[in-house]
C-alpha positions in Angstrom: 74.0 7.6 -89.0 76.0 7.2 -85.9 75.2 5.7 -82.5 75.8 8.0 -79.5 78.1 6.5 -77.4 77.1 8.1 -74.2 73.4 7.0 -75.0 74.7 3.6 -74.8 76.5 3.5 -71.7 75.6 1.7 -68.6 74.5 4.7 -66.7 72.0 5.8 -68.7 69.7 2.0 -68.4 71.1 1.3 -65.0 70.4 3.6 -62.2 73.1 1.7 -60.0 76.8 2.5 -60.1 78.1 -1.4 -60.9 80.4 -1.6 -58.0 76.9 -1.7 -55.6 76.3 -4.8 -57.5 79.6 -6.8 -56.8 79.1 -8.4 -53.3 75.7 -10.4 -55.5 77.8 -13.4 -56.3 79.7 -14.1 -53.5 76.6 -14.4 -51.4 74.8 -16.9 -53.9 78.4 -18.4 -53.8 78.4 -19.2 -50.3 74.6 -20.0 -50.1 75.1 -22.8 -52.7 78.2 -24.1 -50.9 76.4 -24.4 -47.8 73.5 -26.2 -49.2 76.2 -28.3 -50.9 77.9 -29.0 -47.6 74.4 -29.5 -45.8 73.7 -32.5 -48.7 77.0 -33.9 -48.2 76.6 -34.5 -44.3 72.9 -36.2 -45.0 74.4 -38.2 -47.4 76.8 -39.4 -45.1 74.4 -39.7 -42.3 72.4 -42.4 -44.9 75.2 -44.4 -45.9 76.7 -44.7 -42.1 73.3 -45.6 -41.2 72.8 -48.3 -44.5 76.2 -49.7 -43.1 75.1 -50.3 -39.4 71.8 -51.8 -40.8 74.0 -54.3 -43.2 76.3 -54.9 -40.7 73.0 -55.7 -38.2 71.6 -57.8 -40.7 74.9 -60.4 -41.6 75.6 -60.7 -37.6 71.3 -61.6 -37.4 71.9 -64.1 -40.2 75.3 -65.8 -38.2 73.3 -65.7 -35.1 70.7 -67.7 -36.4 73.0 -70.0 -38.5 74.5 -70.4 -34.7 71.3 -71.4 -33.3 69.6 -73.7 -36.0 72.8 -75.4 -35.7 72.9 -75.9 -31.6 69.0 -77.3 -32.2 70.2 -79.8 -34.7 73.2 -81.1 -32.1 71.2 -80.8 -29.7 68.6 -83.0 -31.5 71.2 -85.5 -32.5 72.1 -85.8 -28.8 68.4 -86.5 -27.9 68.3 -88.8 -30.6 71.9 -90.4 -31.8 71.3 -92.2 -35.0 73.5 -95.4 -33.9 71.6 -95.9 -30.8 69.7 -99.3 -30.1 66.5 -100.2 -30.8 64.9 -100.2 -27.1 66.9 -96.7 -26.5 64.9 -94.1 -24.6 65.8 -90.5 -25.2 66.5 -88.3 -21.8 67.2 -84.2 -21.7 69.8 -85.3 -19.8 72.0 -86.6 -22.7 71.9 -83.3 -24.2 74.8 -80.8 -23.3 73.7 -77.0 -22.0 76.1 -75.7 -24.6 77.1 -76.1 -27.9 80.5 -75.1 -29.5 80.2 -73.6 -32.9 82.9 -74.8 -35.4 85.9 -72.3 -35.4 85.0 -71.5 -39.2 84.3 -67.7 -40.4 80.5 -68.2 -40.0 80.4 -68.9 -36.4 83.2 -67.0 -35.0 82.3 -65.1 -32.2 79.3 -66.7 -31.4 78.2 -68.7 -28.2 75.3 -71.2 -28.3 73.4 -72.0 -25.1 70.9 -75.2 -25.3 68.3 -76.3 -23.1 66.1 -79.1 -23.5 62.9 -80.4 -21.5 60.3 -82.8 -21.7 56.7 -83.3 -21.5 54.5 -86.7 -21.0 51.5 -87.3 -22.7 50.1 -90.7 -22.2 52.9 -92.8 -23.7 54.0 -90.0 -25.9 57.1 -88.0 -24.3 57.4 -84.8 -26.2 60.8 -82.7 -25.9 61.0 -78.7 -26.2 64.9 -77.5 -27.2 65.6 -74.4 -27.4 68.9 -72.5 -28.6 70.1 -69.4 -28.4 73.1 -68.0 -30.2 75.0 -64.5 -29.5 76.9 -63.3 -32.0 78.9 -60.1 -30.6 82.1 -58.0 -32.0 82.6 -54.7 -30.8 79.5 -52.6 -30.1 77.2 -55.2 -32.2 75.4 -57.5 -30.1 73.1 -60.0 -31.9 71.0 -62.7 -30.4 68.8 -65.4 -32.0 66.8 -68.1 -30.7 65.2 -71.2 -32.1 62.8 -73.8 -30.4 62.0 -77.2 -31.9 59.8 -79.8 -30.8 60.4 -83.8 -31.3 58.3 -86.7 -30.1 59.8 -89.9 -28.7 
């Protein structure tokens, strides 16, 4: 027994010449490089915007370093730990601005303090509040801290 050849060739189970099929797999080609390319770019997009968030959030954490630390010089203006026993604590002995140490933490921050106070009875209470901006380039972060004392 032997096969027919010409039964077997691609003419006779394809009703398409095969050089009407060749233009197939360059279009799938350049569809999946597209989508490929279309992936990329959001993927970019998420990690530029995970960077801008990170970078957000460790100027936010200086910022409020910044501040917490203008209320606690603030409070040991108000109230100086080697002051005498009949001492009376003013607003007036604390400064409007604080200087951050020139350390890695606190560089390009300002501090801005203000300090009031309230009488109640024979109670004075004091409100201080600090707020620190931490800026570089187009990041601008600002934190602010109150804390109350009695005296």
């Amino acid at each position: 027994m032997s096969l027919n050849l010409v039964s077997l060739s691609r003419s006779a189970y394809c009703p398409y010449p095969a050089h009407r099929q060749g233009g197939s797999a360059l279009v799938i080609g350049i569809f999946v490089i597209t989508v490929m390319f279309l992936l990329a770019a959001a993927l970019i997009n998420i990690v530029e915007d995970a960077d801008t968030g990170l970078t957000q959030e460790v100027w936010g954490a200086r910022a409020l370093a910044a501040a917490n630390s203008g209320a606690d010089a603030a409070l040991a203006q108000l109230f100086p730990l080697n002051a005498a026993a009949n001492f009376i604590p003013t607003c007036a002995s604390v400064s409007s601005t604080w200087t951050p140490p020139n350390v890695v933490g606190f560089h390009a921050c300002s501090v801005g303090v203000s300090c009031s106070a309230h009488a109640a009875g024979a109670v004075t209470q004091y409100r201080i509040n600090s707020k620190a901006v931490c800026e570089s380039g187009e990041t601008r972060v600002s934190r602010q801290v109150e804390v109350e004392a009695r005296g």
